[in-house]
mmJSON file of the N, C-alpha and C atoms, coordinates in Angstrom:
{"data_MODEL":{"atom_site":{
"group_PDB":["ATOM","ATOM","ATOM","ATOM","ATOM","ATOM","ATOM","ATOM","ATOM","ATOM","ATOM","ATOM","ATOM","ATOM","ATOM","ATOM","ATOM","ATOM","ATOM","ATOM","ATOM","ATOM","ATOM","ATOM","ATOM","ATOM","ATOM","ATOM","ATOM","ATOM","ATOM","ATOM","ATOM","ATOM","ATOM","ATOM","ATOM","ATOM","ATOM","ATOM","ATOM","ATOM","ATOM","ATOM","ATOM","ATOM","ATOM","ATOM","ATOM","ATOM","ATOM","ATOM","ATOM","ATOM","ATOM","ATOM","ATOM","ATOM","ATOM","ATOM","ATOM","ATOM","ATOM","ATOM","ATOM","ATOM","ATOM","ATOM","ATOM","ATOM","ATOM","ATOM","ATOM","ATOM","ATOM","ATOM","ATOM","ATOM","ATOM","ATOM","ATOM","ATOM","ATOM","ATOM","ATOM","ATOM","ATOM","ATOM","ATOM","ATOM","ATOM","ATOM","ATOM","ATOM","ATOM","ATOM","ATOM","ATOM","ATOM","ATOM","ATOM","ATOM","ATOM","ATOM","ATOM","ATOM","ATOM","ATOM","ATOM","ATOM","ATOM","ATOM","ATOM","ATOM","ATOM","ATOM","ATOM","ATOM","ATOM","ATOM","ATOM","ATOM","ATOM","ATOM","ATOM","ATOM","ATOM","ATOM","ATOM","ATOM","ATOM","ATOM","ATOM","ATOM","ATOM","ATOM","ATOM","ATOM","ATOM","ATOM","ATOM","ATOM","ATOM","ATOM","ATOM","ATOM","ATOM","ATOM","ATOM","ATOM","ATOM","ATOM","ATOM"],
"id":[1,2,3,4,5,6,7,8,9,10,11,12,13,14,15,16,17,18,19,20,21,22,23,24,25,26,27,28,29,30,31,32,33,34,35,36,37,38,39,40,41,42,43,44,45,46,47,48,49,50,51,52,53,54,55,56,57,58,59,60,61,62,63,64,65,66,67,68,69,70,71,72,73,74,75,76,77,78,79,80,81,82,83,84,85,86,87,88,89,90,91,92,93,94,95,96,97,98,99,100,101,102,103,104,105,106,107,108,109,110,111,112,113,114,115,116,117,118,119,120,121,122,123,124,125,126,127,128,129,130,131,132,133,134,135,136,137,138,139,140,141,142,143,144,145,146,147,148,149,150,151,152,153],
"type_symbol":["N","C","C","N","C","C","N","C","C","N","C","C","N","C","C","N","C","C","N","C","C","N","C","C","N","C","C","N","C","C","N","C","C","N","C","C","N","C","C","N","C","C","N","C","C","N","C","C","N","C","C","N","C","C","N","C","C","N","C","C","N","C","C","N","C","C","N","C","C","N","C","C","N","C","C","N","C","C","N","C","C","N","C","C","N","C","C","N","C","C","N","C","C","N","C","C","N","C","C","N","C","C","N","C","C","N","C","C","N","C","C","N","C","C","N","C","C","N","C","C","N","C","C","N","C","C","N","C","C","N","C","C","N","C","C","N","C","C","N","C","C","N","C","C","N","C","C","N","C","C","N","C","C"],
"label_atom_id":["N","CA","C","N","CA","C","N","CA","C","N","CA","C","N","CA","C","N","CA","C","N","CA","C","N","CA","C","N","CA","C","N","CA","C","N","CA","C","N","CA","C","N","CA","C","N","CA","C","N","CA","C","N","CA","C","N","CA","C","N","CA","C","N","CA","C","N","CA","C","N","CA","C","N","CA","C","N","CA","C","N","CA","C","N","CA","C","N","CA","C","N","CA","C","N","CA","C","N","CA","C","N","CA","C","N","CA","C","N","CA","C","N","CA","C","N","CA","C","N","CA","C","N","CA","C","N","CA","C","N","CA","C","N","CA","C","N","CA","C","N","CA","C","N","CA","C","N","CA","C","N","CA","C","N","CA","C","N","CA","C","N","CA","C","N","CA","C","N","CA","C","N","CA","C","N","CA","C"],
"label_alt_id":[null,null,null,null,null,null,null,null,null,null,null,null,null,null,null,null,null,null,null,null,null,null,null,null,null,null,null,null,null,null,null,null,null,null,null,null,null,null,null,null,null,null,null,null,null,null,null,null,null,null,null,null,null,null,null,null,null,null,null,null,null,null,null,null,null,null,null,null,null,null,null,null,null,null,null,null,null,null,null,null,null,null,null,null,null,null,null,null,null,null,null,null,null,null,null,null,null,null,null,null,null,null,null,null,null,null,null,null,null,null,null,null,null,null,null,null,null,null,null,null,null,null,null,null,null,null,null,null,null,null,null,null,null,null,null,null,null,null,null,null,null,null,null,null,null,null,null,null,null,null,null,null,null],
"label_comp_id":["UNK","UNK","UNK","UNK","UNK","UNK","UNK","UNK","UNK","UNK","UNK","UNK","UNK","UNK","UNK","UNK","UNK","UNK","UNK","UNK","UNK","UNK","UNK","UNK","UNK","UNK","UNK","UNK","UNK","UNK","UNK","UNK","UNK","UNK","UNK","UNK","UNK","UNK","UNK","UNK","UNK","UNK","UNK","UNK","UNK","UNK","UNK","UNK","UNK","UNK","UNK","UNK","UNK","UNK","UNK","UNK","UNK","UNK","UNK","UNK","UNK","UNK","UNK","UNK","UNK","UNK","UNK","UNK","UNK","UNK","UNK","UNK","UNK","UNK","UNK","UNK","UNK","UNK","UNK","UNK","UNK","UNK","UNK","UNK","UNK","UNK","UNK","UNK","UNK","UNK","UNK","UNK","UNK","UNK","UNK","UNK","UNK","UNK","UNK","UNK","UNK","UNK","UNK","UNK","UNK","UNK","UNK","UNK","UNK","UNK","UNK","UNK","UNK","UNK","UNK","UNK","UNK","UNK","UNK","UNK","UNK","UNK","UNK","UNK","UNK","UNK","UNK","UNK","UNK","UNK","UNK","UNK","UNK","UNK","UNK","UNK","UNK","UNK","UNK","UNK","UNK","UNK","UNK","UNK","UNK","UNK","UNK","UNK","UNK","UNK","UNK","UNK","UNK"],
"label_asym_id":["A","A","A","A","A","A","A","A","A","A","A","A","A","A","A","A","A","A","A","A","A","A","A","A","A","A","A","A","A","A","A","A","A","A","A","A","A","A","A","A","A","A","A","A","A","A","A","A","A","A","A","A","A","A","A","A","A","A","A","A","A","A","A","A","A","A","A","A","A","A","A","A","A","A","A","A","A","A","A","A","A","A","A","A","A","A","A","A","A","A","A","A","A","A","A","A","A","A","A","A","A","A","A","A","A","A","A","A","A","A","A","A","A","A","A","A","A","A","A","A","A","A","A","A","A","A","A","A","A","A","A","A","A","A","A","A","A","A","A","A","A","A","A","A","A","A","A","A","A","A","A","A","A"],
"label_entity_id":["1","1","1","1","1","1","1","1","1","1","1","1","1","1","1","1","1","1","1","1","1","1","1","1","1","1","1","1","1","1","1","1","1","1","1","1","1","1","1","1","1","1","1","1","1","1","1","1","1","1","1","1","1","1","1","1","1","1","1","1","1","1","1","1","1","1","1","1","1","1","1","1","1","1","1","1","1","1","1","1","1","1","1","1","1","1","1","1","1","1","1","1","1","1","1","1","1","1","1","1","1","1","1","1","1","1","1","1","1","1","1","1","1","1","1","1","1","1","1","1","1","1","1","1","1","1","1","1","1","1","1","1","1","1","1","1","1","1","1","1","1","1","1","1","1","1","1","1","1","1","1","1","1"],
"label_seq_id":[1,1,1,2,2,2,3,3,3,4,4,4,5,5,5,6,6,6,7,7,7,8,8,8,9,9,9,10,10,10,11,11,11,12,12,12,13,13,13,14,14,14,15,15,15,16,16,16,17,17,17,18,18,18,19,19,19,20,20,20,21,21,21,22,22,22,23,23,23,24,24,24,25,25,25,26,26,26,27,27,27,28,28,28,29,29,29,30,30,30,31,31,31,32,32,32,33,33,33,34,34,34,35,35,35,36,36,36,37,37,37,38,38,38,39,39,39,40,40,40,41,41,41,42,42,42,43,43,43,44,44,44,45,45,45,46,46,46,47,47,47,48,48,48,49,49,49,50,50,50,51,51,51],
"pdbx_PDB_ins_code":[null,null,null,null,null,null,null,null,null,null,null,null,null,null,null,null,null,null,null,null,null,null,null,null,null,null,null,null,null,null,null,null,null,null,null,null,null,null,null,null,null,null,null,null,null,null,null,null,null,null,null,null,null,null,null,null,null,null,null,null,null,null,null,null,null,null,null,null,null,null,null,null,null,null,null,null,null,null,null,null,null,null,null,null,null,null,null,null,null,null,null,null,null,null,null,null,null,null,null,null,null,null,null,null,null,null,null,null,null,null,null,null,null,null,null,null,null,null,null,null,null,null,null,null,null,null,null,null,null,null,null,null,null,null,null,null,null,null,null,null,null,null,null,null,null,null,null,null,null,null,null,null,null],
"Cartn_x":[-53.841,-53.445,-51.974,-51.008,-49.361,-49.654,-50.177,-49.691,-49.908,-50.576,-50.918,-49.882,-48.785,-47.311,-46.827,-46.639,-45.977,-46.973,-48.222,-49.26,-48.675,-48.29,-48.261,-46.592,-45.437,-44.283,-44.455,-45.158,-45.372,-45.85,-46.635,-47.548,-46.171,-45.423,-44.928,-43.842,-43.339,-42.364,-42.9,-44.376,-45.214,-44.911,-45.272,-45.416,-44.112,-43.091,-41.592,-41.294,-41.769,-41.348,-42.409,-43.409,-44.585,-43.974,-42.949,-42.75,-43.158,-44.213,-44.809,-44.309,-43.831,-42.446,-42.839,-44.114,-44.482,-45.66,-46.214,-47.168,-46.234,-45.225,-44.399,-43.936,-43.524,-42.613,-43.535,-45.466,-46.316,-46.703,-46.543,-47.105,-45.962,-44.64,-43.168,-43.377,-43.748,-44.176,-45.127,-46.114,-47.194,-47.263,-46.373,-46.353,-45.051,-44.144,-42.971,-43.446,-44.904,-45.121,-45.807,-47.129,-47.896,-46.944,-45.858,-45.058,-44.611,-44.202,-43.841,-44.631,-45.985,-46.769,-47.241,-47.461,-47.859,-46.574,-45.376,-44.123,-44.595,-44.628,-45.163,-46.138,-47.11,-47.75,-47.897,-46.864,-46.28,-45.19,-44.304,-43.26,-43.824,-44.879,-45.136,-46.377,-46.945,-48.094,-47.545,-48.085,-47.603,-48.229,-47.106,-47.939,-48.214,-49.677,-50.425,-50.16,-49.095,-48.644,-48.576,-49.074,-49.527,-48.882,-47.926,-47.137,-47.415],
"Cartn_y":[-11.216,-10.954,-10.54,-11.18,-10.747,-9.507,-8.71,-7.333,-6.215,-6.645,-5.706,-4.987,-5.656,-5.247,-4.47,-4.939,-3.968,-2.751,-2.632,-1.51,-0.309,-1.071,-0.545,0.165,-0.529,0.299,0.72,1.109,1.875,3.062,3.191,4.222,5.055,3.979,4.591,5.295,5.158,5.606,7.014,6.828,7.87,8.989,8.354,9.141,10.311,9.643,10.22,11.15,11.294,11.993,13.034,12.885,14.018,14.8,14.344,14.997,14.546,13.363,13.067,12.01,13.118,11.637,10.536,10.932,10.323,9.058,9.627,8.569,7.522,8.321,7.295,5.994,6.807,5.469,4.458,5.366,4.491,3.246,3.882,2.86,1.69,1.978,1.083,0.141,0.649,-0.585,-1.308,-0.215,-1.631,-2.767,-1.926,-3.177,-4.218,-3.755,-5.226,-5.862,-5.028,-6.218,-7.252,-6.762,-7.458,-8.971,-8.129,-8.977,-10.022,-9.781,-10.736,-11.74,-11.365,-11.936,-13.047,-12.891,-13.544,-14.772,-14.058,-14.905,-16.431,-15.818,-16.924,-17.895,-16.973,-18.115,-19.167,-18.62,-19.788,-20.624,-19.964,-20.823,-21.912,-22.019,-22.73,-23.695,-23.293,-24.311,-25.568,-26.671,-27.744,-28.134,-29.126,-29.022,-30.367,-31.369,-32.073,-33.051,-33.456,-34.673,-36.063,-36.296,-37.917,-38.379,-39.072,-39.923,-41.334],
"Cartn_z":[9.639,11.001,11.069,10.135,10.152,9.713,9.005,8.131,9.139,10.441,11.437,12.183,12.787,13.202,11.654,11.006,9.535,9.207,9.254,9.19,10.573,11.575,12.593,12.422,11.803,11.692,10.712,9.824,8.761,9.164,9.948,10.898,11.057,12.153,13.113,12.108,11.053,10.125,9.855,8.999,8.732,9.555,10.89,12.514,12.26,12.142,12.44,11.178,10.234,9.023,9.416,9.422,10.159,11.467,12.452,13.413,14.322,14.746,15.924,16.444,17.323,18.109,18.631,19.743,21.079,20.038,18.895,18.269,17.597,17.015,16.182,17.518,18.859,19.675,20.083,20.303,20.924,19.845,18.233,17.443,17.318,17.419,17.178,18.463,19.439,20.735,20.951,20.14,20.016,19.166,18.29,16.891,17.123,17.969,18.547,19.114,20.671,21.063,20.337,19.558,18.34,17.14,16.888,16.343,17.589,17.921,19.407,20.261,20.213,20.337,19.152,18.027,17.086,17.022,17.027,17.186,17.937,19.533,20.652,19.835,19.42,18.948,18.062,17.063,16.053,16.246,17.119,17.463,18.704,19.314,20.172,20.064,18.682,17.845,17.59,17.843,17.206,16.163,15.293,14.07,14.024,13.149,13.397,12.586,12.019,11.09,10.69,10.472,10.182,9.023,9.072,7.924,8.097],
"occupancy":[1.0,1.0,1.0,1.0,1.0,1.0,1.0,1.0,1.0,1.0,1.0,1.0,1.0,1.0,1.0,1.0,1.0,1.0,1.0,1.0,1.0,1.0,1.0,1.0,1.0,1.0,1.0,1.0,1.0,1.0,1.0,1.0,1.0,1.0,1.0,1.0,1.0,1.0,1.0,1.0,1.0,1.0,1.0,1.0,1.0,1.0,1.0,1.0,1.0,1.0,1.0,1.0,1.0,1.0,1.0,1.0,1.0,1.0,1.0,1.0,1.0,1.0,1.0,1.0,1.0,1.0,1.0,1.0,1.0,1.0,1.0,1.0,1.0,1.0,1.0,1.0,1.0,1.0,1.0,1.0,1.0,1.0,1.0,1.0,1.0,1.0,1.0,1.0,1.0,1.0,1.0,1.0,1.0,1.0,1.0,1.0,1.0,1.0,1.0,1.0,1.0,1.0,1.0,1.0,1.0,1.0,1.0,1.0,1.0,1.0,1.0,1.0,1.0,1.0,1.0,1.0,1.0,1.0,1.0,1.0,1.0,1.0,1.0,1.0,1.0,1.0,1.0,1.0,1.0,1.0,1.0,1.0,1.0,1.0,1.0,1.0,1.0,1.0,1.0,1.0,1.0,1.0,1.0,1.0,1.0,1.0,1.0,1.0,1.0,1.0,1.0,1.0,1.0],
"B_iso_or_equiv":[0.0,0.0,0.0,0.0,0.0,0.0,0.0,0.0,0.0,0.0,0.0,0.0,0.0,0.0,0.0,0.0,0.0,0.0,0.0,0.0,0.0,0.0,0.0,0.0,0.0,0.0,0.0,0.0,0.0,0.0,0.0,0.0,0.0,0.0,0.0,0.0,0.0,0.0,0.0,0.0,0.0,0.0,0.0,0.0,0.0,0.0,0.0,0.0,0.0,0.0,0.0,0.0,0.0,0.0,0.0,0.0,0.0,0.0,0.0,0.0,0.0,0.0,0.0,0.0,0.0,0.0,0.0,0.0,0.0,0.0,0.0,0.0,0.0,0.0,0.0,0.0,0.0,0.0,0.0,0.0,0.0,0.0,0.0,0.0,0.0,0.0,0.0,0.0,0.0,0.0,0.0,0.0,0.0,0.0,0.0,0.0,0.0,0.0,0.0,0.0,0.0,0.0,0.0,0.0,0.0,0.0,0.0,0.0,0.0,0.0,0.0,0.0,0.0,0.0,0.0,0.0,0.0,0.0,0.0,0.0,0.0,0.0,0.0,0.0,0.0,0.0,0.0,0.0,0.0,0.0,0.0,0.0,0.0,0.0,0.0,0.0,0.0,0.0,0.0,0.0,0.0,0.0,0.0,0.0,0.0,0.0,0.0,0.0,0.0,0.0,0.0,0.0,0.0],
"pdbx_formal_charge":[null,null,null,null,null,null,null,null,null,null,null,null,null,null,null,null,null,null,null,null,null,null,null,null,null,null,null,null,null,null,null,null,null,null,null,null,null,null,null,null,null,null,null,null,null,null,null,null,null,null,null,null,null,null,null,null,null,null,null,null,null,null,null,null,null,null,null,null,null,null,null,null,null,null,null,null,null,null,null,null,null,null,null,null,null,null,null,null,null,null,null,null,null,null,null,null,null,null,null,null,null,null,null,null,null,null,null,null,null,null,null,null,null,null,null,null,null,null,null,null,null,null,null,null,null,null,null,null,null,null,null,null,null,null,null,null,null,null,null,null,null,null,null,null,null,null,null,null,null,null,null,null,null],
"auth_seq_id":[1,1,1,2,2,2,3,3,3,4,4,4,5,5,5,6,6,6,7,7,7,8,8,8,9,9,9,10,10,10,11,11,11,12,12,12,13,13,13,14,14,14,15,15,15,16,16,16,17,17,17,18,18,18,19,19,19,20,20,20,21,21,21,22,22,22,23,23,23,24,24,24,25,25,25,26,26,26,27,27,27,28,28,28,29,29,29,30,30,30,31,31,31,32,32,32,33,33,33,34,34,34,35,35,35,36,36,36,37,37,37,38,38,38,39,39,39,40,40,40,41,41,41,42,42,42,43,43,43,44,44,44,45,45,45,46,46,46,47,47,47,48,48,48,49,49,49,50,50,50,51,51,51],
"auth_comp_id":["UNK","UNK","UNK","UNK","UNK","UNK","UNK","UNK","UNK","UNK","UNK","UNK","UNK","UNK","UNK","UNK","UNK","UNK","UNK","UNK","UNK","UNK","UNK","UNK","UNK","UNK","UNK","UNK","UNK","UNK","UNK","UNK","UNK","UNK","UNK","UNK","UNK","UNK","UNK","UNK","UNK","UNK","UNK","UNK","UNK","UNK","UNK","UNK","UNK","UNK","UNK","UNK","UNK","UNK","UNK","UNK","UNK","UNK","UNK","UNK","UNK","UNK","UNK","UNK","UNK","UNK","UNK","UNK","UNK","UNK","UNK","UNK","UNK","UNK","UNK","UNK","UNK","UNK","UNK","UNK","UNK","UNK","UNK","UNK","UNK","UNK","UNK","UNK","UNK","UNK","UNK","UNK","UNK","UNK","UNK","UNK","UNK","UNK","UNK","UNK","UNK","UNK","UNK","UNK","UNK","UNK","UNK","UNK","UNK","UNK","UNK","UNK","UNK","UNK","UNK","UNK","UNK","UNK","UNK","UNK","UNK","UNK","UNK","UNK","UNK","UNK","UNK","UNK","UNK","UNK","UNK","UNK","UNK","UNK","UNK","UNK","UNK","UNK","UNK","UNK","UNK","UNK","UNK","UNK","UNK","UNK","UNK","UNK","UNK","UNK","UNK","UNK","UNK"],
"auth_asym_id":["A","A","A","A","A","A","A","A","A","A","A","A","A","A","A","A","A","A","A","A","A","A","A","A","A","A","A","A","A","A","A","A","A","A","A","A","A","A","A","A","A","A","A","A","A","A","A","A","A","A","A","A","A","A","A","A","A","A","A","A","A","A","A","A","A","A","A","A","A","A","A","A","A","A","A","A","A","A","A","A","A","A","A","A","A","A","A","A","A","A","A","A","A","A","A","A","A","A","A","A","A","A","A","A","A","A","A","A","A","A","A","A","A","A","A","A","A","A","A","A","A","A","A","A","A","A","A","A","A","A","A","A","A","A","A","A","A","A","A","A","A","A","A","A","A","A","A","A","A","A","A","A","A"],
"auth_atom_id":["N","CA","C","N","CA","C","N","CA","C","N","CA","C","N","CA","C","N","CA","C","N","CA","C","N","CA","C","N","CA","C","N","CA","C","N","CA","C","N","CA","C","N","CA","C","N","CA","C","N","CA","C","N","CA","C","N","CA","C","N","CA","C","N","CA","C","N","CA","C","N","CA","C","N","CA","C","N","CA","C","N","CA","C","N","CA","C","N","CA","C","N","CA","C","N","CA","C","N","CA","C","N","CA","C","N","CA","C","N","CA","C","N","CA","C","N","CA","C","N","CA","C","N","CA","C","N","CA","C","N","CA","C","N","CA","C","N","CA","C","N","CA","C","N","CA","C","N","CA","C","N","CA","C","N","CA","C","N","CA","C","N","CA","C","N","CA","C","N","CA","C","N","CA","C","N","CA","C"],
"pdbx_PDB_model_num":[1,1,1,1,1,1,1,1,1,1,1,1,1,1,1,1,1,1,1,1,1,1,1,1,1,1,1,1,1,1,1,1,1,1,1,1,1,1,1,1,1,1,1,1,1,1,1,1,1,1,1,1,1,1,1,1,1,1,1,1,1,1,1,1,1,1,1,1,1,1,1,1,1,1,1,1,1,1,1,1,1,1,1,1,1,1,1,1,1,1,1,1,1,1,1,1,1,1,1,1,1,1,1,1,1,1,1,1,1,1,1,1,1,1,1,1,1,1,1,1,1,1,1,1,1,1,1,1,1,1,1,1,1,1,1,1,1,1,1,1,1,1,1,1,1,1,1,1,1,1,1,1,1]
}}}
């Protein structure tokens, strides 16, 4: 599930050396928000510890 944001700025890198501006910016925003999202969700998991 993490390699999906990095697949996605890889794209968007791809995108930009190819010339395609508007795919490269759509894939770089989808993949911050993606990263950003996944973020939320780990930083706000609690974790289940029993000592």
């Amino acid at each position: 599930m993490m390699v999906l944001p990095f697949v996605g700025f890889a794209g968007s890198a791809a995108a930009i050396l190819s010339g395609r501006r508007g795919v490269a910016l759509g894939l770089w925003v989808v993949s911050l928000i993606g990263t950003l999202a996944l973020f939320a969700a780990h930083a706000t998991a609690t974790l289940q510890l029993n000592f």
